[in-house]
MARBA-3410 file (N, C-alpha, C, O; in Angstrom, 1 decimal):
232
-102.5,-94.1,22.5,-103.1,-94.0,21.2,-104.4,-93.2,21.3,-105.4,-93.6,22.0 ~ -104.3,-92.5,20.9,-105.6,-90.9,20.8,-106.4,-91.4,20.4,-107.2,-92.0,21.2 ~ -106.7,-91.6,19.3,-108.0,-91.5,18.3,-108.0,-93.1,17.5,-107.0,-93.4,16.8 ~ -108.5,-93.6,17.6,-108.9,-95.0,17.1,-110.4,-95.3,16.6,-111.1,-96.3,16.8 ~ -110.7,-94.2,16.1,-111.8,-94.6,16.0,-111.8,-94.8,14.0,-110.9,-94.4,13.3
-113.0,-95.7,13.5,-113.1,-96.2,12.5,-112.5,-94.9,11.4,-112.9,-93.7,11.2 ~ -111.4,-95.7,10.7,-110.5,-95.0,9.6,-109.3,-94.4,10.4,-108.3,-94.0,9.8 ~ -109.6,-94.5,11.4,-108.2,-93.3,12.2,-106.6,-94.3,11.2,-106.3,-95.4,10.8 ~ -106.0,-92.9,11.2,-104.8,-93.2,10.3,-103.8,-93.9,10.9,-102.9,-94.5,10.3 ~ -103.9,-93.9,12.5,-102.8,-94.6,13.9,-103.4,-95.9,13.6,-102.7,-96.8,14.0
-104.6,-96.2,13.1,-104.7,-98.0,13.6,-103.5,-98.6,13.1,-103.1,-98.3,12.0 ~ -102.8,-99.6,14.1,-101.8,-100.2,13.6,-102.6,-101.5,12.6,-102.7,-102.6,13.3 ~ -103.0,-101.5,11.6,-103.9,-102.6,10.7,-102.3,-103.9,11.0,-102.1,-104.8,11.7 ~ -101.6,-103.4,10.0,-100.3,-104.5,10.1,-100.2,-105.4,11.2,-100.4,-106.6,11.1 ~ -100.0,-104.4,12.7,-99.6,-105.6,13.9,-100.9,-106.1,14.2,-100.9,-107.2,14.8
-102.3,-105.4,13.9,-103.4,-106.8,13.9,-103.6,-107.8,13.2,-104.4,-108.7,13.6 ~ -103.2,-107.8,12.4,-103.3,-109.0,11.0,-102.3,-109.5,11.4,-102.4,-110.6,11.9 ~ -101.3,-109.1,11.4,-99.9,-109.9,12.0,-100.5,-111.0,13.1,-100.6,-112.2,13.1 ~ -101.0,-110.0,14.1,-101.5,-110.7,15.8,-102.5,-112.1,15.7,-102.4,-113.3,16.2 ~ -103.8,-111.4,14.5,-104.8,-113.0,14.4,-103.9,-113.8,13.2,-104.0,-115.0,13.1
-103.0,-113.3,12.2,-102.4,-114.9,11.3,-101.7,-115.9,12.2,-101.9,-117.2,12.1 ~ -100.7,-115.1,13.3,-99.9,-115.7,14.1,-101.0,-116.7,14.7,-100.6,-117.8,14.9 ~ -102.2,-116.4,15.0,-103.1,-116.9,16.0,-103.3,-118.1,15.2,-102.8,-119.3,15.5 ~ -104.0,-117.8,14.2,-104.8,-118.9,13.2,-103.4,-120.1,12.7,-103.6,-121.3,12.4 ~ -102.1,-119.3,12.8,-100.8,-120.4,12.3,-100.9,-121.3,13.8,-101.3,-122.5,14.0
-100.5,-120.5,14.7,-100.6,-121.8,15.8,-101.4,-122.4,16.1,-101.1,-123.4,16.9 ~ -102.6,-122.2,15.6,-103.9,-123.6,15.9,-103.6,-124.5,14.8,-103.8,-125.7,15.1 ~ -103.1,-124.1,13.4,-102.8,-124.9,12.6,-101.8,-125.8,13.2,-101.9,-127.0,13.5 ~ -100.9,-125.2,13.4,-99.6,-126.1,14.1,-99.8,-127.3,15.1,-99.5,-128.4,14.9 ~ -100.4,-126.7,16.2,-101.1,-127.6,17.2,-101.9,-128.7,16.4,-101.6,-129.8,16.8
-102.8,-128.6,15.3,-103.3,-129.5,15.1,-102.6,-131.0,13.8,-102.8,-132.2,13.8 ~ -101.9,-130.1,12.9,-101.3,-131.1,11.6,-100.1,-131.5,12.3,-99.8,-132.7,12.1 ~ -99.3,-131.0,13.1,-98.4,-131.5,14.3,-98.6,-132.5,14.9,-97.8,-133.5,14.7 ~ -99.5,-132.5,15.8,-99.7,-133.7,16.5,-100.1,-134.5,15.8,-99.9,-135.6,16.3 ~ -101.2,-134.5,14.3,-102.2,-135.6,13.8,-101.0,-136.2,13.1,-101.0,-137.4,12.8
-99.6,-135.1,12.9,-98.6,-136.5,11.7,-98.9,-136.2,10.5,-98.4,-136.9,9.6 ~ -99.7,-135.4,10.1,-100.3,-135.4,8.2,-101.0,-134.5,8.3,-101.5,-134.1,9.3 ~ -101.1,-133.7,6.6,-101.3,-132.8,6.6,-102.8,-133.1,5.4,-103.5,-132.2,4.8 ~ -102.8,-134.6,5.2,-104.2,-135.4,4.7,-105.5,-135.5,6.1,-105.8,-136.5,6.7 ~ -105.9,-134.4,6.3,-106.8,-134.7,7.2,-107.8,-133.6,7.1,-107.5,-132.4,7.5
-109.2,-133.9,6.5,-110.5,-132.6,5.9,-111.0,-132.5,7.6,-111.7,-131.5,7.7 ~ -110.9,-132.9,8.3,-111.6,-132.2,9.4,-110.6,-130.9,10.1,-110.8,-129.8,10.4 ~ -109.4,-131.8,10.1,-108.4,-130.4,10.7,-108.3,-129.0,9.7,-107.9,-127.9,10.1 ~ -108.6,-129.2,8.8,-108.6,-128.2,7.9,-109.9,-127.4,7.5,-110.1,-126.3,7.2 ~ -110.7,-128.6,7.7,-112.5,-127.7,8.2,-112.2,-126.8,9.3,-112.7,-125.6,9.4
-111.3,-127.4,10.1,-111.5,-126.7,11.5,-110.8,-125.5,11.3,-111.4,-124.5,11.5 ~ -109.7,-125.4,11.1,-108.6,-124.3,10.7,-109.4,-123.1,9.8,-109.1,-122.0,10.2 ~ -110.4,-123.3,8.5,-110.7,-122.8,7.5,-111.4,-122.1,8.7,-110.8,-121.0,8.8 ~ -112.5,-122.2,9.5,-113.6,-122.1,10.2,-113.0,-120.9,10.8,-113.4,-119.7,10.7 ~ -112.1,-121.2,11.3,-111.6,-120.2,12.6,-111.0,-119.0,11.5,-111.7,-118.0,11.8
-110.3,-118.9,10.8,-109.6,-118.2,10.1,-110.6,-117.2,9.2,-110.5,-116.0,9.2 ~ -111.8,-118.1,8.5,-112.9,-117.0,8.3,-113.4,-116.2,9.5,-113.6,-115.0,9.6 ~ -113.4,-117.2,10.7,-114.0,-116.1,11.2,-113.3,-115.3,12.0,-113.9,-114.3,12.1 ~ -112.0,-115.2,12.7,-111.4,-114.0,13.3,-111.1,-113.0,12.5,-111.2,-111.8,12.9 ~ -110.5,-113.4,10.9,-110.4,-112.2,10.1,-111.8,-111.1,10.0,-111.6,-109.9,10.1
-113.3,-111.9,9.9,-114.0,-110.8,10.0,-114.7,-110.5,11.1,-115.4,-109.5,11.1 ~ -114.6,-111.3,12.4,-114.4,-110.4,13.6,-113.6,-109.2,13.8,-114.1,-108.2,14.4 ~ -112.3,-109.3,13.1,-111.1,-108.3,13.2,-111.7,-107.1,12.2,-111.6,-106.0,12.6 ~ -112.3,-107.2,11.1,-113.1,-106.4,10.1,-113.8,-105.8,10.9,-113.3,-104.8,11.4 ~ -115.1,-106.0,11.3,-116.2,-105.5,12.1,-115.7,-104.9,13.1,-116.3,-103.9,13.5
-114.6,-105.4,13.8,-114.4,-104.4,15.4,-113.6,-103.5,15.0,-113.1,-102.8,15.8 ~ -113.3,-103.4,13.7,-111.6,-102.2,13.4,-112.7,-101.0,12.9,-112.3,-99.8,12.8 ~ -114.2,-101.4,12.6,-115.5,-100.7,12.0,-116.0,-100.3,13.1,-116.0,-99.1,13.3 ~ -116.5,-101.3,13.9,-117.2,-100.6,15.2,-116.1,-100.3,16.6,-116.0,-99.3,17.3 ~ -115.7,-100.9,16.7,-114.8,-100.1,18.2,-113.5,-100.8,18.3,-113.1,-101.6,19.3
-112.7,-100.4,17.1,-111.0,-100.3,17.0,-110.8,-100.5,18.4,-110.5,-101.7,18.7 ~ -110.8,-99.6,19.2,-110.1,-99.5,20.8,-110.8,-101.1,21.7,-110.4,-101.4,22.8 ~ -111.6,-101.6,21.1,-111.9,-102.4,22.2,-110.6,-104.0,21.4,-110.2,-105.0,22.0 ~ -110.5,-103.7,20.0,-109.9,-104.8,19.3,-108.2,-104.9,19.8,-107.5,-105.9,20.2 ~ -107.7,-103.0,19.8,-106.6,-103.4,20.4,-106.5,-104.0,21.8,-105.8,-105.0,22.1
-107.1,-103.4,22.4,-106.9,-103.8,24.5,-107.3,-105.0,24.3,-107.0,-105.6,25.4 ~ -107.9,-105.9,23.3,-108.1,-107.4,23.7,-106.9,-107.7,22.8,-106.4,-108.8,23.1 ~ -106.4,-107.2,22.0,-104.7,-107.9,21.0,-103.7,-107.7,21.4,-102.7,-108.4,21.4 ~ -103.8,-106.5,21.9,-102.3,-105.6,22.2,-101.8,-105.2,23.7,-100.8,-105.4,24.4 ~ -103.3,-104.3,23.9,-102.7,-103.4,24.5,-104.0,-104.0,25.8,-104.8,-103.2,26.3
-104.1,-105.6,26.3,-104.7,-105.6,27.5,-104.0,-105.6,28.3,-102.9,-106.1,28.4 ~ -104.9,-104.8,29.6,-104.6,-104.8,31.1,-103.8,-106.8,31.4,-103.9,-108.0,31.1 ~ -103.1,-106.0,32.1,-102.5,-107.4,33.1,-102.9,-107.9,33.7,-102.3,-107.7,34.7 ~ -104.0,-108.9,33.9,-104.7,-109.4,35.1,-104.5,-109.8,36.5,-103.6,-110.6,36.7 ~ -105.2,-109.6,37.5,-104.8,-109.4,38.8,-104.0,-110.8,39.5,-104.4,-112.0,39.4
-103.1,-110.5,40.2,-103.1,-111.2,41.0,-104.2,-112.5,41.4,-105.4,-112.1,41.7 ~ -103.9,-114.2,41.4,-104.9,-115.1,42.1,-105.6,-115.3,40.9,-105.1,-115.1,39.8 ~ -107.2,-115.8,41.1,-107.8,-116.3,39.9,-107.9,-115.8,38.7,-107.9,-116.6,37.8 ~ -108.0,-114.6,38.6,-108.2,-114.1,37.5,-106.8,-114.5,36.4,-107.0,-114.9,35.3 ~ -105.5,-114.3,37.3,-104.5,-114.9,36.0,-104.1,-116.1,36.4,-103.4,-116.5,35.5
-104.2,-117.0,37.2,-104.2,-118.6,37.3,-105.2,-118.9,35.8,-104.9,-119.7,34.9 ~ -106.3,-118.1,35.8,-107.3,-118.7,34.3,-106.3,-118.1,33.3,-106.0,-118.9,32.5 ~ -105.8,-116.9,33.2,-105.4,-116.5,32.2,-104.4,-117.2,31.4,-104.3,-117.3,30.1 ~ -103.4,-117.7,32.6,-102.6,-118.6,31.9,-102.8,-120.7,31.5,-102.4,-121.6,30.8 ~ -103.7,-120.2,32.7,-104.1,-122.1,32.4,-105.0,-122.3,31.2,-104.9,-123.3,30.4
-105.8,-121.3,31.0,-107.0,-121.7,29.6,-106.7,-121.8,28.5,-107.3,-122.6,27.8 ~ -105.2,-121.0,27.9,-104.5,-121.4,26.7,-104.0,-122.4,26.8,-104.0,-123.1,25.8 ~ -103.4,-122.9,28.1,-102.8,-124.5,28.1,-103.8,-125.4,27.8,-103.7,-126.2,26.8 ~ -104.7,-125.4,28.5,-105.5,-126.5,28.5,-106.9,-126.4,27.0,-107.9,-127.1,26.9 ~ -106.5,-125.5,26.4,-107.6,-125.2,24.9,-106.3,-125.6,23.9,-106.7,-125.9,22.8
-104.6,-125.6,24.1,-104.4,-126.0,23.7,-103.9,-127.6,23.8,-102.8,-128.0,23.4 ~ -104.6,-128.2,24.3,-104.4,-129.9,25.3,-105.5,-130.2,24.4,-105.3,-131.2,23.8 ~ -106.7,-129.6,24.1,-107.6,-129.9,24.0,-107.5,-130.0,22.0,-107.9,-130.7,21.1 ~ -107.0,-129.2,22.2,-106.5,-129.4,20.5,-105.5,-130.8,19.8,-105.6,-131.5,18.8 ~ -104.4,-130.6,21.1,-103.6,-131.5,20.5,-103.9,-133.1,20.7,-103.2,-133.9,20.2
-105.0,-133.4,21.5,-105.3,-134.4,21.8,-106.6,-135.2,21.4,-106.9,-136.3,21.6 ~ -107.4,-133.8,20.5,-108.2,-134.3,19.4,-107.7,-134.7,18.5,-108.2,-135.6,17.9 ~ -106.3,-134.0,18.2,-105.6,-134.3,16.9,-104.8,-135.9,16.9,-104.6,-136.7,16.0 ~ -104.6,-135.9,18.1,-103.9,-137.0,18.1,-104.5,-138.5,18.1,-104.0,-139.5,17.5 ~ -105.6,-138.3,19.2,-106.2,-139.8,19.1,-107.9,-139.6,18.4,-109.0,-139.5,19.0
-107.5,-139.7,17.2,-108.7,-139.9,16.3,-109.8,-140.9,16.6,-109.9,-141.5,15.5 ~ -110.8,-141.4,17.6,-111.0,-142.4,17.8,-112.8,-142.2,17.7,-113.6,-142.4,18.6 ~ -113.0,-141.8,16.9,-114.4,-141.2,16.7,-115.2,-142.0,15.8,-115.1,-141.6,14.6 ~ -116.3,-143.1,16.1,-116.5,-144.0,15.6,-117.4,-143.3,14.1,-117.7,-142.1,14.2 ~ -117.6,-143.9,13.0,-117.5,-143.4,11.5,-119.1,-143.8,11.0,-119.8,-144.7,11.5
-119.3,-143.2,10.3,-120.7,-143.1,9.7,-122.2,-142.7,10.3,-122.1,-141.9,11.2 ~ -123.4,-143.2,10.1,-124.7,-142.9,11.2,-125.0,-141.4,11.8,-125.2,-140.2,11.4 ~ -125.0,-141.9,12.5,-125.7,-140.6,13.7,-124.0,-140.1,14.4,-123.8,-138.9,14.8 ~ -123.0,-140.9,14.4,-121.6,-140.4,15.0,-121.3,-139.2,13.8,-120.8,-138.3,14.4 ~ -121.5,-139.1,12.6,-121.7,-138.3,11.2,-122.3,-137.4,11.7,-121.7,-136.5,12.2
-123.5,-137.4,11.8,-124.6,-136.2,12.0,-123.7,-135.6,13.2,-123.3,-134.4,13.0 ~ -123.2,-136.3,14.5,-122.7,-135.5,15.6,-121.7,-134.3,15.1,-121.7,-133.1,15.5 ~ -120.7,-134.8,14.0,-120.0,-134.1,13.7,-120.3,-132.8,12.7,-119.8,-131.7,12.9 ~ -121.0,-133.1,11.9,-121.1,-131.7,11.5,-122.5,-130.7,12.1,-122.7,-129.6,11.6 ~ -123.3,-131.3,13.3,-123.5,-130.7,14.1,-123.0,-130.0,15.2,-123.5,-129.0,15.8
-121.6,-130.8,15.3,-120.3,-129.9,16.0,-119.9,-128.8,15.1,-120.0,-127.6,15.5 ~ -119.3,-129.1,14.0,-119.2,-127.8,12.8,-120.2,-127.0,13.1,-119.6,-126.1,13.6 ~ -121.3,-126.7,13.1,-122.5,-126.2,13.2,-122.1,-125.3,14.4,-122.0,-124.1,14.4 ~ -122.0,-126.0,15.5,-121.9,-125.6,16.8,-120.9,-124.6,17.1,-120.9,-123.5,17.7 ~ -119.8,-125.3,16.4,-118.8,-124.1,16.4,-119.0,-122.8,15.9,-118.6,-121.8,16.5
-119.7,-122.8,14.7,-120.1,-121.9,13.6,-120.9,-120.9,14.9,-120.5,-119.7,14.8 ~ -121.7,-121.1,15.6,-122.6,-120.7,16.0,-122.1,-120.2,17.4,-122.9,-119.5,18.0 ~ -120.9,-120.6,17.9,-120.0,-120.0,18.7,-118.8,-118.8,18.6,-118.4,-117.9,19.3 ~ -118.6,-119.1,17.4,-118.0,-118.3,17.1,-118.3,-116.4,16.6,-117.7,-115.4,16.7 ~ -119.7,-116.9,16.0,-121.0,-116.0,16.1,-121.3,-115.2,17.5,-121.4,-114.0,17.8
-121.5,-116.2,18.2,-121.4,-115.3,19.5,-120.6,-114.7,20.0,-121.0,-113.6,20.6 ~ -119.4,-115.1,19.8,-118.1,-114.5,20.2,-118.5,-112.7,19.8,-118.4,-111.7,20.6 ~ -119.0,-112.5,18.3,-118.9,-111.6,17.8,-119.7,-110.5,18.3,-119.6,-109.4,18.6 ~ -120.7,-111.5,18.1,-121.8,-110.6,18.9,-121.4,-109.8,19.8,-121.2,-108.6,19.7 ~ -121.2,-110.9,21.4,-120.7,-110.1,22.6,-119.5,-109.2,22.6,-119.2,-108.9,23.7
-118.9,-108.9,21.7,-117.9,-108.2,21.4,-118.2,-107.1,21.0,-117.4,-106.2,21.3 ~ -119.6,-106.9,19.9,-120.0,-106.1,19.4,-120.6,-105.3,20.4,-120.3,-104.2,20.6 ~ -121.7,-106.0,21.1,-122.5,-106.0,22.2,-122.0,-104.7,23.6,-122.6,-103.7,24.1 ~ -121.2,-105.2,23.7,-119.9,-104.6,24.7,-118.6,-104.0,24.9,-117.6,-104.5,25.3 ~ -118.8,-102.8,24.7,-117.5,-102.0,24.8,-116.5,-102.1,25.8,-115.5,-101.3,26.0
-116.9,-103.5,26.9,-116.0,-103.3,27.9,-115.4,-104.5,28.6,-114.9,-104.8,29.7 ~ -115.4,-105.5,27.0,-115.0,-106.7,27.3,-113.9,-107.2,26.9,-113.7,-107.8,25.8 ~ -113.1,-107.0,27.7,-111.7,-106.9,28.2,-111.1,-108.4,28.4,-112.0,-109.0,28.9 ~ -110.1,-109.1,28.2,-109.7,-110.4,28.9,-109.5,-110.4,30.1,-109.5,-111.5,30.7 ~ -109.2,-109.1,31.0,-109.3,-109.3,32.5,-110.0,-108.8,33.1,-110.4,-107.7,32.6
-110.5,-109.3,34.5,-111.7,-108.8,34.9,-111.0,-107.4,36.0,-110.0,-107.3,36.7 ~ -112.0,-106.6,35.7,-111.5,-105.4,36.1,-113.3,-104.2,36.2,-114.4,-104.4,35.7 ~ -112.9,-103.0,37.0,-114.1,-102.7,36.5,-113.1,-101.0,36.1,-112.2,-100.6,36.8 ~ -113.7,-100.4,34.6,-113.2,-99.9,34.0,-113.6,-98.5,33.8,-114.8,-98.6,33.6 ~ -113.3,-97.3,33.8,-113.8,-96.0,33.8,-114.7,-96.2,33.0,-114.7,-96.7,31.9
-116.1,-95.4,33.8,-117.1,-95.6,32.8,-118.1,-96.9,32.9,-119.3,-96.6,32.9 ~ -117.8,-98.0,32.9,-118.5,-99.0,32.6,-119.9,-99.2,33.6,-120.2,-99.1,34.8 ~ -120.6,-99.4,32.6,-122.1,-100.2,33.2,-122.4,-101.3,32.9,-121.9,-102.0,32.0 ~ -123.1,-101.5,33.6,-123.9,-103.4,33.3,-124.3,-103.2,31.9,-125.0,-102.2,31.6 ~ -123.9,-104.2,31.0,-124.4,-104.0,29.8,-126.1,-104.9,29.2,-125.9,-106.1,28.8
-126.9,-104.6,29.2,-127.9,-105.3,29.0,-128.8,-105.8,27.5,-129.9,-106.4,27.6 ~ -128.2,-105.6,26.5,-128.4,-105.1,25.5,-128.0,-106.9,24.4,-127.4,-107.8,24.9 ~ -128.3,-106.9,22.9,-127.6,-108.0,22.7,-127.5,-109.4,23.2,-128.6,-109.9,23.5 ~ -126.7,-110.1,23.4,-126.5,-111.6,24.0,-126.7,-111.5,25.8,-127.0,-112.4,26.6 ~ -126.6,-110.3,26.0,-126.3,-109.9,27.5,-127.8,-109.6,27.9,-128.1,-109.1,29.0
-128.6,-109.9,27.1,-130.3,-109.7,27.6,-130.7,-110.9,28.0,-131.6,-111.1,28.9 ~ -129.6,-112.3,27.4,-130.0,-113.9,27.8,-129.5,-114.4,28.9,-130.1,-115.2,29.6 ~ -128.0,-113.6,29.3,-127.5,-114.7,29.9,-126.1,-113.4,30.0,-125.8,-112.6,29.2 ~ -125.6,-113.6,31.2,-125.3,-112.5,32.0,-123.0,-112.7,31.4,-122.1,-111.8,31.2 ~ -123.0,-113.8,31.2,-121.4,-113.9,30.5,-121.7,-114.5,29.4,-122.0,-115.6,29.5
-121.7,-114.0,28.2,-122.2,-114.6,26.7,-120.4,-115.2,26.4,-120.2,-116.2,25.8 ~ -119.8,-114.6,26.8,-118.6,-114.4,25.8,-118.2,-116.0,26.7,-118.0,-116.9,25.9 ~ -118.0,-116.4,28.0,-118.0,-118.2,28.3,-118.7,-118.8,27.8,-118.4,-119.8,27.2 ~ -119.8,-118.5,27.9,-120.9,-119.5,27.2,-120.7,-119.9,26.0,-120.8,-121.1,25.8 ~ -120.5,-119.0,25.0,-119.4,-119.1,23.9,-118.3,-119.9,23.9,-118.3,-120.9,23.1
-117.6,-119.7,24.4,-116.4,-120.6,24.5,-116.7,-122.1,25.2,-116.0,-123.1,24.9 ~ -117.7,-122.1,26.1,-118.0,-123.5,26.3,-118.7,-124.5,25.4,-118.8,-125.7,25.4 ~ -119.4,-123.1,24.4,-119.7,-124.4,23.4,-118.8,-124.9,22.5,-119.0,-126.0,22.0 ~ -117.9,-124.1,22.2,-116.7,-124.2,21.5,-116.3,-125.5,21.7,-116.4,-126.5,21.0 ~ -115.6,-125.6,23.1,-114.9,-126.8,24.1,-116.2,-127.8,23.8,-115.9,-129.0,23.4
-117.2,-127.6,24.0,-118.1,-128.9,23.6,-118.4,-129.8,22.1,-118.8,-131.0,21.8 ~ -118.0,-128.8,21.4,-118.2,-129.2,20.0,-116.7,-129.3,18.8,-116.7,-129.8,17.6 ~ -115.7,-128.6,19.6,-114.5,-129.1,19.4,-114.1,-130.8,18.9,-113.9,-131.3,17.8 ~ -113.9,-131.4,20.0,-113.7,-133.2,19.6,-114.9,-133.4,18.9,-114.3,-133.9,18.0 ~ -115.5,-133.4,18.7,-116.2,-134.1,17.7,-116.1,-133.6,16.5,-115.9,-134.4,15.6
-116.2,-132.2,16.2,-115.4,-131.4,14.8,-114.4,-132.5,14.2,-114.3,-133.2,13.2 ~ -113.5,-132.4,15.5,-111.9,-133.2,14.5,-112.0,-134.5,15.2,-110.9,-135.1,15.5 ~ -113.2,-135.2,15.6,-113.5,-136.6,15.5,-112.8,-137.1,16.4,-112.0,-137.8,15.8 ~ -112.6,-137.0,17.7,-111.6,-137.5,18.9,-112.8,-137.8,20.3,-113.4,-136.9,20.8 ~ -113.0,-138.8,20.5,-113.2,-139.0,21.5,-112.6,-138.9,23.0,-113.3,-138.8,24.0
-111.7,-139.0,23.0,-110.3,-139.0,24.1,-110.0,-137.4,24.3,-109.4,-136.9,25.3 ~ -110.6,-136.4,23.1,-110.8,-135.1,23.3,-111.5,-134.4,24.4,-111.4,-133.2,24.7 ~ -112.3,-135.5,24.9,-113.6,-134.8,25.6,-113.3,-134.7,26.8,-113.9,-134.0,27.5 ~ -112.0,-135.5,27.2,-111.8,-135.3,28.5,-110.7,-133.6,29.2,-110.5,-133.3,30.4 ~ -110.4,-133.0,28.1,-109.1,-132.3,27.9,-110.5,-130.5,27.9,-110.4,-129.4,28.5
-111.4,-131.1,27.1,-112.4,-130.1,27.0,-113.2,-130.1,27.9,-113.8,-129.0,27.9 ~ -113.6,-130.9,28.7,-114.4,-131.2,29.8,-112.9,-130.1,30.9,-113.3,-129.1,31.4 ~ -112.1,-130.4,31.0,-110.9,-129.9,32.2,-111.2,-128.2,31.5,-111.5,-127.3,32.3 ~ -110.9,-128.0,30.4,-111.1,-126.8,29.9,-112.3,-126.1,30.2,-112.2,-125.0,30.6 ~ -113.6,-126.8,29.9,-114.7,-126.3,30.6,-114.9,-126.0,32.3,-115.2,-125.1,33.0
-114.7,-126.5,32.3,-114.6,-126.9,34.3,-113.8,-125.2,34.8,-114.3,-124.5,35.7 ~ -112.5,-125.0,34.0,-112.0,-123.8,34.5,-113.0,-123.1,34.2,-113.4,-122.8,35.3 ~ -113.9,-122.5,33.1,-114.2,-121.2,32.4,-115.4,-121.2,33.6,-115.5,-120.2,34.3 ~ -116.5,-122.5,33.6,-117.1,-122.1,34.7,-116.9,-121.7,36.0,-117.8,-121.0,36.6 ~ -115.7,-122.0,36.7,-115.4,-121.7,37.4,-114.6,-120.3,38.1,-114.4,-119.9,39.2
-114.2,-119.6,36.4,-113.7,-118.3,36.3,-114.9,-117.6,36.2,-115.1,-116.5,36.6 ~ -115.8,-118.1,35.7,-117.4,-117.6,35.6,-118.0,-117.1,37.1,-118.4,-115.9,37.2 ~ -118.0,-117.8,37.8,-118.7,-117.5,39.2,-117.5,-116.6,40.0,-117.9,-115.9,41.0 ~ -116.0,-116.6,39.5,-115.4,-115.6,40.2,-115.7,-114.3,39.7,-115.8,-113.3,40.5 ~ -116.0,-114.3,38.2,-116.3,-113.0,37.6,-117.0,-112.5,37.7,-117.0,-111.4,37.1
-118.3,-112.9,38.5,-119.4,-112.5,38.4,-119.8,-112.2,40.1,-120.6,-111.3,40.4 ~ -119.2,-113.0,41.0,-118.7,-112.4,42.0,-118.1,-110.9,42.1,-118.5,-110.0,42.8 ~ -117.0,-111.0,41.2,-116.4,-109.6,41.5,-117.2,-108.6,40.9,-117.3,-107.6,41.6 ~ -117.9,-108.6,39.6,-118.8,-107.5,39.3,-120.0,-107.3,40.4,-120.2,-106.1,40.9 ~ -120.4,-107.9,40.6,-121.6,-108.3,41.6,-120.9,-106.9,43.0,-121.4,-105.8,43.3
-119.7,-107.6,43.2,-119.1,-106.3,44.7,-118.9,-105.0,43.9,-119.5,-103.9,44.1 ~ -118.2,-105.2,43.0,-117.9,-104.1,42.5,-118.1,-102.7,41.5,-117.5,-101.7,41.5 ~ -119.3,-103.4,40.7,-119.8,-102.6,39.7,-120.8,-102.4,39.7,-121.6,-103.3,39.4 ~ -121.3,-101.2,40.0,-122.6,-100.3,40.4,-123.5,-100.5,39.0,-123.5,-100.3,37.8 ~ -124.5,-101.3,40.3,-125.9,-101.9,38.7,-125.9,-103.0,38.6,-126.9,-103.5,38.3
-124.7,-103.9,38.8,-124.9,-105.2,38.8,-125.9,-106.3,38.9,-126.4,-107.2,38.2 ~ -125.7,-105.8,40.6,-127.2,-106.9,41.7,-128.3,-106.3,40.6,-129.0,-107.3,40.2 ~ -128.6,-105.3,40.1,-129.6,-104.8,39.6,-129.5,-106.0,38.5,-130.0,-107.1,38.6 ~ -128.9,-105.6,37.3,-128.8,-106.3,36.5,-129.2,-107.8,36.9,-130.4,-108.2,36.5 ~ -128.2,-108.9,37.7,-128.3,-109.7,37.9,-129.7,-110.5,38.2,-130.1,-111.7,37.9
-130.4,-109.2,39.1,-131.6,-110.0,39.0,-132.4,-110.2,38.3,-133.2,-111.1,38.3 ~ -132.5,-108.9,37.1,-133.3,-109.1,36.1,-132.8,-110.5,34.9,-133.5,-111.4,34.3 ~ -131.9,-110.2,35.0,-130.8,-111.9,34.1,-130.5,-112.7,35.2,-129.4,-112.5,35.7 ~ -131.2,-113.6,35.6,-131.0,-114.5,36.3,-130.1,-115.7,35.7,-129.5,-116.4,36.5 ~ -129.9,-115.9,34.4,-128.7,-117.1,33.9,-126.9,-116.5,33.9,-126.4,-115.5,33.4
-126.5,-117.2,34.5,-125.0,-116.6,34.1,-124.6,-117.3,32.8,-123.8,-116.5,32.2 ~ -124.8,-118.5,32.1,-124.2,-119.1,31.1,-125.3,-119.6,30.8,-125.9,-118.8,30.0 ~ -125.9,-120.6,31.0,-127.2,-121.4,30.1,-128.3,-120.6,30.7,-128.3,-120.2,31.9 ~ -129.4,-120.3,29.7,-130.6,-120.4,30.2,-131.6,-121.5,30.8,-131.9,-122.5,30.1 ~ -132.2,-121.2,32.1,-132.8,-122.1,32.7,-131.6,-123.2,33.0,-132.7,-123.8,33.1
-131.0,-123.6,33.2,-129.6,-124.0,33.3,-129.2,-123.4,34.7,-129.5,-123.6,35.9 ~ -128.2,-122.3,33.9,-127.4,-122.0,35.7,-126.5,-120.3,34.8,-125.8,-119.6,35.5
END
């Protein structure tokens, strides 16, 4: 695909809308599935949440950089052999473990400050998913597999001025603020396993740019955080 740039007449719009509904239907599924009912305001806070926001993630990148929306929907590289696709395929299992087992064991004690947690999890999510966008926006070269890509430099710019992988850090707050959204205590353990990978794909990814992509060490030392600031 030649030309993808904003308005080009080749964007396939259909098979991306097609690509995030399918998305947004199977988190629904995963979640009113396992809870047994389809009477439940937090699974459907949660559902609503996500659904606003990948539609206008999908808006803004089909605006600013179509080609980086397909290669993360469509048309991504295959990830390498060893860790890179051991994560690839373990993090959907276990983000979807983490879903179905919020949904399932509701055990999230009711009213007080357990209240406040929760829609400071809403919050949190809200505020993850924001990021998501950002670093997406941020980065023309953020790809689902780690690779280094014609062209690419350390990008320093945006969320990548804080903290050297915005786009995990993101998703780990997700995983942190997940069970408590849809009110599961027994969630934390499924999200805690799910966290544990991303960090751990974190230090490989950053390993491999570190060998491999000219500017990195540079970079790295000026961004000393890979995920949390002052943290780690």
């Amino acid at each position: 695909m030649e030309d993808n740039g904003p308005g080009a007449k080749n964007f396939p719009a259909k098979a991306v809308y097609f690509n995030i509904t399918a998305k947004t239907v199977i988190i629904g599924l995963l979640l009113f599935a396992f809870r047994g009912s389809l009477r439940w305001e937090a699974g459907w806070a949660y559902l609503w949440l996500f659904a606003v926001w990948i539609f206008i993630n999908t808006a803004l990148l089909r605006r600013n950089n179509p080609e980086l929306l397909l290669r993360r929907l469509m048309l991504a590289p295959d990830p390498a052999p060893g860790q890179d696709r051991y994560f690839a395929r373990s993090n959907p299992v276990l983000s979807g473990a983490m879903l179905a087992v919020s949904a399932y064991y509701p055990h999230w004690p009711e009213g007080g400050y357990w209240l406040w947690l929760r829609v400071l999890a809403f919050a949190g999510l809200a505020a993850a998913y924001w990021a998501v966008t950002w670093t997406m926006l941020s980065n023309a070269f953020a790809l689902k597999a780690v690779l280094v890509q014609p062209g690419q430099t350390p990008v320093r710019t945006g969320p990548y001025a804080f903290v050297r992988h915005p786009f995990y850090a993101a998703f780990l707050l997700a995983c942190a603020c997940t069970p408590a959204a849809l009110g599961s205590l027994y969630g934390i353990l499924p999200a805690l396993m799910t966290g544990m990978g991303v960090v751990t794909h974190t230090s490989f990814e950053d390993g491999f740019l570190t060998e491999k992509l000219a500017g990195y060490k540079e970079y790295a030392a000026a961004v000393k955080w890979k995920l949390a600031p002052w943290i780690w």
